[in-house]
Structure formats: structure tokens, C-alpha cells
C-alpha positions as CSV (number, residue, x, y, z in Angstrom):
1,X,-34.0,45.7,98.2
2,X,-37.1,48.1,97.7
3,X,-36.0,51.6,99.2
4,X,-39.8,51.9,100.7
5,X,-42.4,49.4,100.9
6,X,-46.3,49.8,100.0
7,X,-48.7,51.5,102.0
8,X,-52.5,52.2,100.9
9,X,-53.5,55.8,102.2
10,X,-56.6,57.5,103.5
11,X,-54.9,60.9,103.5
12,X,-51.8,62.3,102.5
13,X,-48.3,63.3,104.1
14,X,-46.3,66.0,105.2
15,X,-47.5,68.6,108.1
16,X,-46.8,71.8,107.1
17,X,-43.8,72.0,109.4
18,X,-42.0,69.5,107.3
19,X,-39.4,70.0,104.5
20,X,-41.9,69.5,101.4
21,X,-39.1,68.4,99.4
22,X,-38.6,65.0,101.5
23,X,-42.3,64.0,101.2
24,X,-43.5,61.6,99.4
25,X,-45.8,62.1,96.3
26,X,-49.1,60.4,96.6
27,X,-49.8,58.0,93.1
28,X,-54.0,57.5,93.0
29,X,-54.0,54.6,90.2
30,X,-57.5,54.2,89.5
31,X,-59.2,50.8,87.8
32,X,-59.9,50.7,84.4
33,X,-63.9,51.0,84.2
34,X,-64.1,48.8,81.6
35,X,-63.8,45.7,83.5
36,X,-67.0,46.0,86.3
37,X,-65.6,46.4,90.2
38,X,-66.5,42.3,90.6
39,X,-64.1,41.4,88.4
40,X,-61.0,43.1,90.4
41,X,-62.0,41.1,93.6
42,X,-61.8,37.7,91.5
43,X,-58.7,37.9,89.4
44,X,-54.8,37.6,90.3
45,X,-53.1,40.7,90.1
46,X,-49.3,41.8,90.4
47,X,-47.7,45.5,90.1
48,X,-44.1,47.0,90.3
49,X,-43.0,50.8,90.2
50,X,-39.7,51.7,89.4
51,X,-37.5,54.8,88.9
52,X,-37.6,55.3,85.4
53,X,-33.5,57.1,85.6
54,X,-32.1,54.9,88.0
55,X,-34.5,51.5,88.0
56,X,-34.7,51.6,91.8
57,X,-37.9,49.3,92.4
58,X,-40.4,51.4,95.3
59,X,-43.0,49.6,95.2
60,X,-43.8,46.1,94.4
61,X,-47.1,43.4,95.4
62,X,-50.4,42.8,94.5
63,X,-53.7,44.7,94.7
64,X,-55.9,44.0,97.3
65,X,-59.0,42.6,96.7
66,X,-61.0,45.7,97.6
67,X,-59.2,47.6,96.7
68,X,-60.7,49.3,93.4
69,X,-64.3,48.7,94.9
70,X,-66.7,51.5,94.0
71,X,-64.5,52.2,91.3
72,X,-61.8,54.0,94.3
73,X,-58.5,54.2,93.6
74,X,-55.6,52.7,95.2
75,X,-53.0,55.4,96.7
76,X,-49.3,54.8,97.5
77,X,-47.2,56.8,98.9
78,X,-43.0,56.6,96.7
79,X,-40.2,59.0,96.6
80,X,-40.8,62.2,94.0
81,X,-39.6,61.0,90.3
82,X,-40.5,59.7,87.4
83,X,-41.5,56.2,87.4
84,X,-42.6,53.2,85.1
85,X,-45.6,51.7,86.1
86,X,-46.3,48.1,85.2
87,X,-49.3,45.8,86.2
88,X,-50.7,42.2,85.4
89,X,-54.2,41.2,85.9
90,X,-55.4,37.2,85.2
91,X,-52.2,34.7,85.6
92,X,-53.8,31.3,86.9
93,X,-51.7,28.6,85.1
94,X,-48.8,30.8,82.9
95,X,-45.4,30.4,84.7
96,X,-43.2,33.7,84.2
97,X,-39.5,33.5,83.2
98,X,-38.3,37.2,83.3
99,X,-40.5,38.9,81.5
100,X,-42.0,36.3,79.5
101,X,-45.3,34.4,80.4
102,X,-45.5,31.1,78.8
103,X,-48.5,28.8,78.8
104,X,-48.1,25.4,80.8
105,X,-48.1,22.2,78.7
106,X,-51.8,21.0,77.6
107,X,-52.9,24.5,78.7
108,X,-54.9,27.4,76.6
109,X,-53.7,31.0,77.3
110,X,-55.1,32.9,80.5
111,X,-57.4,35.3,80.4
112,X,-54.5,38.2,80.8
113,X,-54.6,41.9,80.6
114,X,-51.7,43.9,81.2
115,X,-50.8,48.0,81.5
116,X,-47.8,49.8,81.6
117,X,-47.5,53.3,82.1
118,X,-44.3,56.3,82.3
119,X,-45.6,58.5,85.3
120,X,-44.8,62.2,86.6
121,X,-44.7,61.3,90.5
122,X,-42.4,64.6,91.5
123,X,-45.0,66.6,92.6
124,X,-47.2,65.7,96.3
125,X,-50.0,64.0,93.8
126,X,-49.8,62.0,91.0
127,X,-52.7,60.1,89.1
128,X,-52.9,57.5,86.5
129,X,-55.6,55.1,85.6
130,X,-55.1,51.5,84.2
131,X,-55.9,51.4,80.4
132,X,-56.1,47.3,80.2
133,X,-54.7,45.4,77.1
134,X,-56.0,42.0,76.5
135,X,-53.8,39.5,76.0
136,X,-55.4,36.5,74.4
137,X,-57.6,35.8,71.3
138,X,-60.6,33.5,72.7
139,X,-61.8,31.1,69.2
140,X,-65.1,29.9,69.0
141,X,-65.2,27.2,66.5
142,X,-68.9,26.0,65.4
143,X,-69.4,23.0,63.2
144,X,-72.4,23.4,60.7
145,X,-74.8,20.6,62.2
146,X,-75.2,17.6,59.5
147,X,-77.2,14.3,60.2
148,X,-74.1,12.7,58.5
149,X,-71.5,13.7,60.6
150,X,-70.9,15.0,64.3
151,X,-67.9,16.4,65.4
152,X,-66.7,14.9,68.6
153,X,-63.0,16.7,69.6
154,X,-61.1,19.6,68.4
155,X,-57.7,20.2,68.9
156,X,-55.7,23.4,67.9
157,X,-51.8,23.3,67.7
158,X,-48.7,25.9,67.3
159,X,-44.9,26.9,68.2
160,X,-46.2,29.7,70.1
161,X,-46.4,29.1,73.8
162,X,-46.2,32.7,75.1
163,X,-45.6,36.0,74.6
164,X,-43.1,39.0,76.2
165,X,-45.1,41.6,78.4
166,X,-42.7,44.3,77.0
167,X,-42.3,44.1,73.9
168,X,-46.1,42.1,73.2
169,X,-43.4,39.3,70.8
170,X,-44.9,35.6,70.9
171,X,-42.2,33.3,72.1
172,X,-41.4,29.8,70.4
173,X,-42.8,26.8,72.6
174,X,-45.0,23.8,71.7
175,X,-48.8,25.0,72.0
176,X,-51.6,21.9,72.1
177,X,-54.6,22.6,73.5
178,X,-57.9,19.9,73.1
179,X,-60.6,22.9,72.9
180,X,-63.2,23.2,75.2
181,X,-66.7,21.7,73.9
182,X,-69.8,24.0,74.7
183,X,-72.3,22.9,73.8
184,X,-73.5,20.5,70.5
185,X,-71.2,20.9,67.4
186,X,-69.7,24.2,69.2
187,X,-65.9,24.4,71.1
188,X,-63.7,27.2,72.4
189,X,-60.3,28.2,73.2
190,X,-58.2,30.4,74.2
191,X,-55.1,31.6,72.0
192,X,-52.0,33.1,72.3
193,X,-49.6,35.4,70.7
194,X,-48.5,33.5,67.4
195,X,-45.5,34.6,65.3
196,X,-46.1,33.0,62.3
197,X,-49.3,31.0,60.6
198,X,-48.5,27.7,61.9
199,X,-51.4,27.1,64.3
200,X,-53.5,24.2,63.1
201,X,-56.6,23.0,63.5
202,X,-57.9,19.0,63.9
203,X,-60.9,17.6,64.2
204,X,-62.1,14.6,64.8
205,X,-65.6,13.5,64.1
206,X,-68.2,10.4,63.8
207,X,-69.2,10.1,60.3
208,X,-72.5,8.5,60.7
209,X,-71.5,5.0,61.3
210,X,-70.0,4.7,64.8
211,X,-66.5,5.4,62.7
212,X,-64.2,8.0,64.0
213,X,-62.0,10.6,60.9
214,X,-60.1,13.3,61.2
215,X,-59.3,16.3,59.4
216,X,-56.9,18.9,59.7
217,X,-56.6,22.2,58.8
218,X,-54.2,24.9,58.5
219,X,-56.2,27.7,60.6
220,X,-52.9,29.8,60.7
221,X,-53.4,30.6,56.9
222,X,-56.6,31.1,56.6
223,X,-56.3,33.8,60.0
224,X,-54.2,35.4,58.1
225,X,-55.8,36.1,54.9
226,X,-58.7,37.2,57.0
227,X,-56.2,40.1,57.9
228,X,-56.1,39.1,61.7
229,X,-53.5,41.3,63.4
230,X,-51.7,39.2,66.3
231,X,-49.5,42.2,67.1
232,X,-52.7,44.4,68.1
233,X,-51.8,45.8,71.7
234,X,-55.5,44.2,72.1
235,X,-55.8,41.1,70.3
236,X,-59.2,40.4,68.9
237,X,-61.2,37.4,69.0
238,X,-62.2,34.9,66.5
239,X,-64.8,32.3,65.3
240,X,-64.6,30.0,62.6
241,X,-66.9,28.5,60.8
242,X,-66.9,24.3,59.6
243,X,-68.0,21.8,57.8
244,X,-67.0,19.4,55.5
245,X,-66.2,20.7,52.5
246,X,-65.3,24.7,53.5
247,X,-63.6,26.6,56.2
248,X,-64.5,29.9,56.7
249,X,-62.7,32.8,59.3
250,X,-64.4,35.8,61.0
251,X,-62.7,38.5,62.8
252,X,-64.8,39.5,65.5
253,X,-64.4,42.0,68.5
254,X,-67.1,40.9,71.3
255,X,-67.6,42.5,74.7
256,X,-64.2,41.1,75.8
257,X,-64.8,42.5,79.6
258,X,-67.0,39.1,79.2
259,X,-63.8,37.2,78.3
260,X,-65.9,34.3,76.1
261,X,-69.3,36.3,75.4
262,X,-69.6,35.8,71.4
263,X,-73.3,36.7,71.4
264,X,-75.2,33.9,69.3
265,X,-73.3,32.1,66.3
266,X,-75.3,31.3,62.9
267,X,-74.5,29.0,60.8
């Protein structure tokens, strides 16, 4: 059972009458500027803080909506210690088993951030602000356009379904995802944690002559030897580059407060 339960502050605590050493310490957590105030008001978000000696859970919920408006921070008032701070922003479809989030079946990744922080709260003020870490690689696949062929469904597999919040490790689950066309000869997904190279790649496309082929290919690999780190507390984006003969892979780090802003892909 939490030992005190949430309270957003205007001002802090104690009268000067009071024994100091029973107030509360006021924690300002303030938004990471990186994401614009907009984006706090339309995304999930979920938060715990517990005693970092004894684990005793004070506070536990969800930001409010308004809450980090105007860039403001949100204050709590919790018992003088240390304490772990841990926060999720983004879950719309991933189910949570402990501490692991694992994608639903026929689903891409969320668009999830997380934070986690170890914070001096003995004092009558603390502060900390959220440092977000992006937990999905968005893939923009473009097909080099050809009056021969067109590409007409893409379709990206793996054993990774998931990943740990703690410890960032992809878990083992069946990932299938039929990737999200765009626009002509262009699709786009969102990918997560993988522990190994075993994520393919399929395609299938009209060759001309009203008959549907597919190809497959072993993106995994080729991620890889494009030195694509899926450990990175932030995990990068990618786009890769088709067509019939060649497969090409480009690490790229976009605006990722965007979420799927690649700026304009040549081919």
C-alpha cells in the first residue's frame, strides 16, 4: 500500500512552527524540452517513486494532461530519502508483464520513451528533469521506382516482441508486422529491440503483368554490417533502400521528437 499518495503543489509545506524533520521534500520533475508541451497532453504516461533502501512505493499514477504545459514542472510532495524515479511515456497497444513491454500480435512497436532516474529527495526541495530515451527504431523502406515492377506489400518479421524497461534486453516473442504503405513504392514501420539478426524482410510485388512475386530478404544481416547498435539507450532509425537486384542499409538519426519525420528519401 503506498505510505502517501500524490498531490500536485502550488506552494510548499511546513509552517515554521513545525518539526522540519517530518516535512515532506518537494520533487519539481520538469519535462524534457525536447519533446514540444503538445505532445505531453496527447501521449499516455505512467510514473512510480520508490525508496531506493527500503523499495517503499510513495508515489505512483500518471501525469496529468497539463501538467508540463508551458514547459512547468510537476511537484509532489514524498517522505525525505533517496528515491528511484521511473517514468513511461507512449504505451497504446504494448501489454506490460512486470517489467517487460511486449508488442501485441500483428502489431509494430509504440512510439515509447522511457526515464529512470536515482534522486536526492532528503532535503525540503528536490529537482530533476526527464531526459527521454526512445524506445523504438521507425524503418522507412523505399523501393527504387521501375516501369517493370511495383511493389505492392511489405512485411518485416523477427523473435523479438519486446524489450525490458530495466535492463533495455529485447525479449523472445514472434514479431510480424505488414508495414505501413505511404505513399507510391514507400512503407514504414516501427521496430523493436532485436537480440539477434533474425528480422527479415518480404516483399511482394507486381512484375509488370498483373503477376504477384515475392522476395525475401535477410534485413537483420545486412543492419548489422551497417554497424546498427540495437543496445543504444536511444535506438536510431533506419531506411533501406530496394530494388531488384541490390539492398542497401542507412543508419539515420532524424528529428525523432517527430517520431516518423525522415525528411525527403532519394533514390
Amino acid at each position: 500500500m503506498p505510505r502517501l499518495m500524490l498531490f500536485f503543489l502550488v506552494a510548499a509545506s511546513c509552517s515554521v512552527k513545525e518539526v522540519r524533520e517530518d516535512c515532506p521534500c518537494v520533487l519539481s520533475i520538469y519535462p524534457d524540452d525536447k519533446l514540444e508541451s503538445d505532445v505531453y497532453r496527447t501521449i499516455s504516461s505512467s510514473f512510480s517513486i520508490i525508496d531506493s533502501v527500503n523499495e517503499d512505493r510513495y508515489s505512483s499514477g500518471s501525469f496529468g494532461s497539463d501538467v508540463f504545459s508551458g514547459g512547468k514542472p510537476c511537484k509532489l510532495k514524498i517522505p525525505k530519502a533517496r528515491v528511484n524515479l521511473s517514468c513511461i511515456f507512449g504505451i497504446r497497444k504494448m501489454k506490460g508483464d512486470g517489467s517487460v513491454l511486449r508488442i501485441s500480435e500483428g502489431s509494430q512497436a509504440d512510439s515509447v520513451y522511457i526515464y529512470g532516474s536515482n534522486i536526492d529527495c532528503t532535503g525540503e526541495q528536490a529537482t530533476d528533469t526527464l531526459n527521454l530515451a526512445k524506445q523504438w527504431c521507425s524503418m522507412r523502406i523505399s523501393f527504387k521506382k521501375s516501369d517493370d515492377w511495383k511493389p505492392e506489400s511489405c512485411t518485416l518479421k523477427s523473435e523479438w516482441d519486446g524489450f525490458d524497461v530495466n535492463t533495455l534486453l529485447a525479449t523472445k516473442g514472434d514479431f510480424s508486422f505488414k508495414a505501413e504503405q505511404v505513399e507510391e513504392g514507400s512503407f514504414q514501420a516501427r521496430i523493436p529491440r532485436q537480440g539477434n539478426d533474425s528480422l527479415t524482410l518480404s516483399y511482394t510485388y507486381d512484375n509488370g503483368h498483373n503477376v504477384l512475386s515475392t522476395k525475401s530478404f535477410p534485413i537483420g544481416e545486412y543492419i548489422a554490417k551497417a554497424r546498427y547498435d540495437w543496445m543504444k539507450k536511444n535506438l536510431d532509425d533506419l531506411v533501406v533502400l530496394i530494388d531488384r537486384s541490390e539492398i542497401r542499409v542507412e543508419v539515420v538519426v532524424p528529428n525523432w521528437d517527430k517520431g516518423t519525420d525522415y525528411g525527403d528519401v532519394e533514390y
